[in-house]
PAGUVO-69236 format. One record per atom (N, C-alpha, C): residue in three letters; y negated, x, z. Coordinates in steps of 0.001 Angstrom, whole numbers, plus 500000, padded with zeros to 6 digits. Example, Ala and Ser with C-alpha at 12.3 -4.5 7.8 and 13.67 -1.06 7.14 Angstrom:
2
ALA505690513190507800ALA504500512300507800ALA503300513200507800SER502250512850507080SER501060513670507140SER499970512900507870
% end
This chain:
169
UNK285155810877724604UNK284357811412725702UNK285061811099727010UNK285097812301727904UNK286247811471729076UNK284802811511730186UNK285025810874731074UNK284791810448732480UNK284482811291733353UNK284289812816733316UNK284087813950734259UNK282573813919734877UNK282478813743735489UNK281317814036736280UNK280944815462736676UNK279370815663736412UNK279043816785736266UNK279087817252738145UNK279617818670738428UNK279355818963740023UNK277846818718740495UNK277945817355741962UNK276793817487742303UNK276071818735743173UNK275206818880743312UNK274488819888743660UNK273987819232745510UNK274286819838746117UNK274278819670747218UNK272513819459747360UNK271888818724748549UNK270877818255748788UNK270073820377749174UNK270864820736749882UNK270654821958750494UNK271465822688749962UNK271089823473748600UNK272008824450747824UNK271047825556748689UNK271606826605748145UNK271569827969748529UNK270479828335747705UNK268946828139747105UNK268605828606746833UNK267238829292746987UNK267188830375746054UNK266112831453746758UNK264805830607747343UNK264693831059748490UNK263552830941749205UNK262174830948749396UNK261048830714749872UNK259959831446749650UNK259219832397750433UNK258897833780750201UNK258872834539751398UNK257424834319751868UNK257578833881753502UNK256778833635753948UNK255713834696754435UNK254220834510754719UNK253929835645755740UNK254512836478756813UNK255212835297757698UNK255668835873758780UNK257234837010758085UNK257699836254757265UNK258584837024756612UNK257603838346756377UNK257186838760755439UNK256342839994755121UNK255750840730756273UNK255367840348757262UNK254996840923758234UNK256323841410759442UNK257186840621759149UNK258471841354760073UNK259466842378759100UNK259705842367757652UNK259570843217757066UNK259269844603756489UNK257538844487756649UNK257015845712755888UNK257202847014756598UNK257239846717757860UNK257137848175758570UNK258808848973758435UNK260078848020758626UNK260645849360758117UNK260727849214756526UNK260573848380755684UNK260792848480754546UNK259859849613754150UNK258799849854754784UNK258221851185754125UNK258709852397754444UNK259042851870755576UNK259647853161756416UNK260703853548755751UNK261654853106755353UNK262951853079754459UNK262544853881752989UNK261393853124752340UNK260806853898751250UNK260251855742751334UNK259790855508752481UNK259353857060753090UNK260576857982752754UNK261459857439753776UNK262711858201753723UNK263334858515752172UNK263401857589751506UNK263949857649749617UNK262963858388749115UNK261845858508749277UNK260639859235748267UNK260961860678749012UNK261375860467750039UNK261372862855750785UNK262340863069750113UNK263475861970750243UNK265124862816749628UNK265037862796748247UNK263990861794747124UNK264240861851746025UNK262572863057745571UNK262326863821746654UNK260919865129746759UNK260460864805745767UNK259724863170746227UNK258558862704745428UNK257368863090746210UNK256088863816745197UNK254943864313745322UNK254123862961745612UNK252756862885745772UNK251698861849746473UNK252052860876745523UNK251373861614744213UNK251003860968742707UNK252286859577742504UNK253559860187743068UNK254718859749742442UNK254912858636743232UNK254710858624744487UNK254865857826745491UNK254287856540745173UNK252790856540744768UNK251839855531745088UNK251836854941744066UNK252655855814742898UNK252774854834741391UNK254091853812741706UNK255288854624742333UNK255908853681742839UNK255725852211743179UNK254896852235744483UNK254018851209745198UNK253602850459744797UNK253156850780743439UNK252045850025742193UNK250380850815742441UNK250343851809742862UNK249257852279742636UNK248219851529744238UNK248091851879745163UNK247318851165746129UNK246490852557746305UNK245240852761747373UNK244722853409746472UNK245188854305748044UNK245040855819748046UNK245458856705748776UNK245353856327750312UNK244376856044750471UNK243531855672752016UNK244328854089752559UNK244237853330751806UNK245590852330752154UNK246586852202752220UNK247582853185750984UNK248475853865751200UNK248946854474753072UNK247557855132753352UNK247550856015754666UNK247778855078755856UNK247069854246755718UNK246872853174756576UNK247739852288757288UNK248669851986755502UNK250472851711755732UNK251077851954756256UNK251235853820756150UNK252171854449756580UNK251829854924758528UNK250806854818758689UNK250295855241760156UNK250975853748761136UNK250235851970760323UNK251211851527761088UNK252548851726760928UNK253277851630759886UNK254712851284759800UNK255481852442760922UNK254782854038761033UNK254870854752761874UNK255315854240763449UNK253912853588763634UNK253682853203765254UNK254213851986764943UNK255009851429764263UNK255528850111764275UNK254480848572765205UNK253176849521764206UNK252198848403764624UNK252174847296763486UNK251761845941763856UNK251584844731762858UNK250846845366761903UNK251670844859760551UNK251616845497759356UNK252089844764758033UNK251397844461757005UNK251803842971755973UNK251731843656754912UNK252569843859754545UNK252367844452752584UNK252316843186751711UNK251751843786750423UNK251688842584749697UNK252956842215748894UNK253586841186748566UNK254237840838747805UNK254975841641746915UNK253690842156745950UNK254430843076744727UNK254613844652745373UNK254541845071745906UNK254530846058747136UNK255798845868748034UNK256120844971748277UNK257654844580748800UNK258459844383747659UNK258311843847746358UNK259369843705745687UNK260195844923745185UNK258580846085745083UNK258690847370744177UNK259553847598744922UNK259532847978746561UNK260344848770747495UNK261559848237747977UNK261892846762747243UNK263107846507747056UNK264009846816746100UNK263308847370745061UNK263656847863743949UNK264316849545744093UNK263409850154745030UNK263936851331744931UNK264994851642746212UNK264891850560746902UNK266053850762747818UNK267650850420747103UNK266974849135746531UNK268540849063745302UNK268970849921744623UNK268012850845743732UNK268230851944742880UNK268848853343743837UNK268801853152744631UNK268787854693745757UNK270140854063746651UNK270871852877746595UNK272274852467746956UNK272802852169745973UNK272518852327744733UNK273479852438743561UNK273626853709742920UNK272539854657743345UNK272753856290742928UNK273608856953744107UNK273889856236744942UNK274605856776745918UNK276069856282745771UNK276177854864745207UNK277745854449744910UNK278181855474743513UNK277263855596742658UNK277787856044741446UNK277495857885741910UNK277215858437742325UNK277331860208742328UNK277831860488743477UNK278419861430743709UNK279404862370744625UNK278124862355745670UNK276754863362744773UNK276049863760746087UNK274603863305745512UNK273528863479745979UNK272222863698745793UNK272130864423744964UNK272088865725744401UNK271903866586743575UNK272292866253742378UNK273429865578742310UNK273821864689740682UNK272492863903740871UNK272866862869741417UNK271835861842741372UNK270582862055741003UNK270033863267741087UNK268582863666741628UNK268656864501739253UNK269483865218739086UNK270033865478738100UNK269538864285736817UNK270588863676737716UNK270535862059736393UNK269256861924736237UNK268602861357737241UNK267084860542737866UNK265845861277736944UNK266146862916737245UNK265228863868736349UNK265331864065734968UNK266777863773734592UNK266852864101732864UNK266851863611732033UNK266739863780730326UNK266132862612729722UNK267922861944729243UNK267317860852728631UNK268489860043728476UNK268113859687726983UNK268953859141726569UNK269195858365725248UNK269121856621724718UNK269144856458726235UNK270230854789726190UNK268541854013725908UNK268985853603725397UNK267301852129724888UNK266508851691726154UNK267258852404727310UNK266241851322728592UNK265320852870728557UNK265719854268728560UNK264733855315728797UNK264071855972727403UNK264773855547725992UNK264047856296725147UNK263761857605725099UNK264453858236725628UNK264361859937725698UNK264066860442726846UNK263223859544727773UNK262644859803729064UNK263771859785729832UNK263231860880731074UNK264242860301732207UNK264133858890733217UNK265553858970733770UNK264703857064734644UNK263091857310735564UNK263544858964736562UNK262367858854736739UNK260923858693736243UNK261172859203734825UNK259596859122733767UNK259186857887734047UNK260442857198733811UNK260602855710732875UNK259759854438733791UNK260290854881735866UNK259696854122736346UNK258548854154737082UNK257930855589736550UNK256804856184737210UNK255540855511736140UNK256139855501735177UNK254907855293733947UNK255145853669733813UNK256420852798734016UNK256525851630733947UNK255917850208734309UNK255739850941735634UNK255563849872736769UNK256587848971736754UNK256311847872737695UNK257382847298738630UNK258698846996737410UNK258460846310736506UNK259342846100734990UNK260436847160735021UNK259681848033734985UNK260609849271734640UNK261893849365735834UNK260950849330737215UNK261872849352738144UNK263033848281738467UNK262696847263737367UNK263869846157737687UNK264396846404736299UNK264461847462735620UNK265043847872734064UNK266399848582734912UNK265488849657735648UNK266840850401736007UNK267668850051737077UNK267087849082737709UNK267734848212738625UNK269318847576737823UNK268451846910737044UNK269484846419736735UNK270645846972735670UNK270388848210735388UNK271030849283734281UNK271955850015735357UNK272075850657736129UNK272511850927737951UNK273587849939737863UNK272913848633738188UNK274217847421738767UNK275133847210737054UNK274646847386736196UNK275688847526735114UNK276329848576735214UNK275757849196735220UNK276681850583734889UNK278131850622736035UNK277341850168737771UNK278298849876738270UNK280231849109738582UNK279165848182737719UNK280819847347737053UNK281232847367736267UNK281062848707735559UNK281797849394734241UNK281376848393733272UNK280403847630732931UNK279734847265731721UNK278817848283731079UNK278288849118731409UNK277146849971730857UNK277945850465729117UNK276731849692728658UNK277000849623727187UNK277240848506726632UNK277199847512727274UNK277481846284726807UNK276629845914725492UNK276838845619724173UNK275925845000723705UNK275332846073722654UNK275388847604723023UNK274668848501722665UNK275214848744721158UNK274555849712720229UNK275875850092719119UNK276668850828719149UNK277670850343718491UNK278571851740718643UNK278751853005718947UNK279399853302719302UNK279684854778719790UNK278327855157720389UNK277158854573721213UNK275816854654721857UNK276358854520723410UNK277480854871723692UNK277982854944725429UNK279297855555725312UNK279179855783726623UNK280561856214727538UNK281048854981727530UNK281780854928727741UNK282412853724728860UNK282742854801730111UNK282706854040731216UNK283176853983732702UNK284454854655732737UNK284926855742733508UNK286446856066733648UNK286735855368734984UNK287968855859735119UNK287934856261736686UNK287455857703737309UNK287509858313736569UNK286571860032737109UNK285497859388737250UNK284861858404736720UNK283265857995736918UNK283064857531738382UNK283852856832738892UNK283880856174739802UNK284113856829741382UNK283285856571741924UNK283083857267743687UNK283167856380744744UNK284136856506745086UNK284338855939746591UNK283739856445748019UNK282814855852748595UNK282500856107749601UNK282948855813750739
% end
């Protein structure tokens, strides 16, 4: 057995935080606002929107969007910020991986094969999912990104990554 000492861990590591109120409240207004913008370009209907969200109910929904508008004080809840962190990730990784929107929008709508959609498309997948789902394709996006997509899967059940796959912005 030799003598190595395990790395100490600094008193003040880097780790995740806890988001405060005041955090959430300096937040929500453009983070929704940001969501607004992804739900027109990805011509999501009411229904589609608010399942997104996690379902809040229309009239609060409204309420949201009027402050985040007038960039009046405005606090979303928690799982309501995570969702819409979710789809801001998903909507900067459909943008690293496709030329344009119209692929993207393509992919997003059609059904797939791969075990995270089961035949569904991603959009089915994270409309009917809830938040789960949205950190499924979250994190299927950031694989696919670093040419792992397929890792693990069976055989001949993927592409692999080319370089034709790959888009530089």
């Amino acid at each position: 057995m030799t003598n190595e000492r395990s790395p100490e861990i600094p008193e003040k590591a880097a780790l995740p935080r806890e988001i405060t109120p005041e955090d959430r409240a300096r937040l929500s207004g453009p983070v929704l606002r940001t969501f607004h913008a992804i739900a027109d370009a990805w011509e999501m209907d009411a229904r589609e929107l608010l399942a997104l969200l996690g379902r809040p109910d229309r009239s609060t929904h409204e309420e949201w969007a009027r402050a985040a508008r007038a960039q009046a004080p405005l606090s979303l809840p928690l799982d309501t910020l995570t969702r819409i962190s979710a789809v801001i990730a998903i909507e900067q990784a459909l943008a690293n991986l496709f030329e344009d929107r119209a692929q993207a929008m393509t992919w997003m709508r059609g059904a797939h094969d791969a075990p995270a959609f089961a035949g569904a498309s991603p959009m089915e997948t994270i409309l009917s999912g809830g938040h789960d789902a949205l950190e499924i394709l979250r994190r299927y996006l950031d694989t696919w990104q670093t040419g792992q997509l397929g890792r693990d899967a069976p055989e001949g059940s993927f592409v692999p990554v080319t370089e034709e796959d790959l888009v530089f912005v």
